[in-house]
RODO-2510 file (C-alpha; in nm, 4 decimals, decimal comma):
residues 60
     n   res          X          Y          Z
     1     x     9,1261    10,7596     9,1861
     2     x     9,0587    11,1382     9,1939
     3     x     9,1117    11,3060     9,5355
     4     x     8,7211    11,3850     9,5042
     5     x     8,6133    11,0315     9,4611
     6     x     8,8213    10,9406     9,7699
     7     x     8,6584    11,1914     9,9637
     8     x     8,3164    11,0942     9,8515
     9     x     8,4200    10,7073     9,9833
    10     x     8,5981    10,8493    10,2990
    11     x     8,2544    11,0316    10,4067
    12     x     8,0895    10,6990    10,3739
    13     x     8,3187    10,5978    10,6461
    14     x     8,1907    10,9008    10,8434
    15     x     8,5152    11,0848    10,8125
    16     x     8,4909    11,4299    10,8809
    17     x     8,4523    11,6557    10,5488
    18     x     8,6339    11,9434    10,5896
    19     x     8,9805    11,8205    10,7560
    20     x     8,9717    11,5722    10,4184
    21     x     8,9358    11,9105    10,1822
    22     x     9,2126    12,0217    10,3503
    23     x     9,4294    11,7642    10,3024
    24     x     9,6947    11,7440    10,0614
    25     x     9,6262    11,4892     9,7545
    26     x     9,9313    11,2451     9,9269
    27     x     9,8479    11,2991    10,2407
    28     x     9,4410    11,2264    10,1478
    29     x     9,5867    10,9080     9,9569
    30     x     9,7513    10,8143    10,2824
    31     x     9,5024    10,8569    10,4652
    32     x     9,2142    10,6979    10,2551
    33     x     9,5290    10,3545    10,2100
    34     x     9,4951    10,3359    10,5895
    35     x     9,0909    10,3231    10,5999
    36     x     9,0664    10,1144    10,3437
    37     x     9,2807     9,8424    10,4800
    38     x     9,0630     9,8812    10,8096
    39     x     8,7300     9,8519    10,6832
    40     x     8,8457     9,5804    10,4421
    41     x     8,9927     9,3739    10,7609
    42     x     8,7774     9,0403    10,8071
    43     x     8,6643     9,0833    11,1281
    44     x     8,4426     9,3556    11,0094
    45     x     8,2279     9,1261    10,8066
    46     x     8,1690     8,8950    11,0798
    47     x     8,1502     9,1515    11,4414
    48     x     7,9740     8,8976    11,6302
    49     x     8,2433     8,5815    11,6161
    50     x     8,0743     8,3802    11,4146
    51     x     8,3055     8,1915    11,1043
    52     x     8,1961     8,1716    10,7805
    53     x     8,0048     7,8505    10,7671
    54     x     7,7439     8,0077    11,0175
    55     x     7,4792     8,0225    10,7245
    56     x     7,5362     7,6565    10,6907
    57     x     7,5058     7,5309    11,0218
    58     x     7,1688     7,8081    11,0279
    59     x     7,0325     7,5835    10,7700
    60     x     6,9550     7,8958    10,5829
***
């Protein structure tokens, strides 16, 4: 991944712009390993408790 793409992904994540372009490429990769891992964490899909099978029990 170019240091460019991960700042294009990183501003999706309402990261501020200009402290990533001045980042170093390994410290951008660092940073951009650590947000990834947090947005990717499971409790992001689901905020409000519910498990998985909540669209089952719905009936939707």
């Amino acid at each position: 991944m170019t240091k460019q793409e991960m700042i294009d992904q990183l501003i999706e994540w309402n990261q501020d712009p200009d402290e990533l372009k001045e980042m170093t490429y390994k410290e951008l990769k660092s940073f951009y390993k650590e947000m990834k891992e947090e947005f990717s964490d499971d409790y992001l899909l689901f905020p409000n408790g519910r498990d998985r099978d909540a669209e089952d029990e719905d009936g939707i």
